[in-house]
Every structure is written in C-alpha cells, then in structure tokens.
Phi, psi and omega in degrees: 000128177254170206303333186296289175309325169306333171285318197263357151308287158337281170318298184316318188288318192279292161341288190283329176298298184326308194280352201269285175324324181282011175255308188305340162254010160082029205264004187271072179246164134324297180283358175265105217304333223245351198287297147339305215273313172330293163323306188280341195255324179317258197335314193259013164282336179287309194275349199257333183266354163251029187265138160337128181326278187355316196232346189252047163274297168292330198276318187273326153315301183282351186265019190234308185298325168293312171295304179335305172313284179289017157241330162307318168290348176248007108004286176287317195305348188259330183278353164285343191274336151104040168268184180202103197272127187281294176304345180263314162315284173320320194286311178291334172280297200280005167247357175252351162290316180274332155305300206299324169310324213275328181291345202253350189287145174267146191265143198288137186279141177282140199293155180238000000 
C-alpha cells in the first residue's frame, strides 16, 4: 500500500468520523463555536483525498496541517473548561502525524 493511499484513507476515515460526531453530539447548533471550522476541515479533507495522484499529495498534506489546527484549538478549548477532549485530542495528534509524514516522503521529480 502506498503512503499516498494510506493518506486518503486516513483523511476520508478523519472526515467521515468528524462529520459523524457533530450528529452524535448534537453540534449542528448556532452557538457551536467548532461547527464551520469543523464543516471546513471535513470538505477539505474529502476533496483532497479525491484529488488526482499529482497534487494530492501536497492537497492532503495542507488539508491534515489545517485539521491539526482546528482539533488543537478545540483541545485547548476543552482544557479551559478543565476537560480532556479525548476525540479532539485523538483527531489532533493523528492529523498532525499524517501532515507531518505526507511532507516529509520524497516527491518524484517531473520529467523534463
């Protein structure tokens, strides 16, 4: 299996867990600060895992470093409250392990 699928697995699997949680807790409110960003990290995780091999290497690296952001802020946002959001913490560790993996595999030079 190569590192490229295992990212779009990955993503599609974070995605779909992400969009899943916001039913199972009941977060498609108004007043939920995380819904958008939540909403926005889903899509770009989808699209990025469907993207053609060429870019979607690079797509899924920013679209893992972008989830990374917005499950670390709502991380803290659970440690002000003096929680320990486990699924935003679990989300936040594993997107920022697979950005940091998908940046660092070497990329093949274009023919010239």
């Amino acid at each position: 299996m190569t590192s490229l699928l295992i990212g779009r697995i990955a993503a599609a699997v974070l995605a779909g867990s992400t969009f899943v949680f916001l039913f199972i807790h009941d977060s498609w409110r108004a007043d939920n600060l995380f819904l958008v960003p939540d909403l926005i990290l889903c899509a770009a995780l989808a699209v990025a895992a469907g993207l053609p091999s060429a870019i979607a290497g690079r797509a899924l690296t920013v679209a893992f470093a972008l989830s990374a952001g917005v499950f670390m802020t709502s991380v803290a946002s659970y440690a002000v409250d003096g929680r320990l959001g486990a699924p935003s913490l679990a989300g936040a560790v594993a997107a920022a392990a697979f950005a940091v993996w998908l940046a660092s595999r070497p990329r093949p030079t274009p023919a010239r």
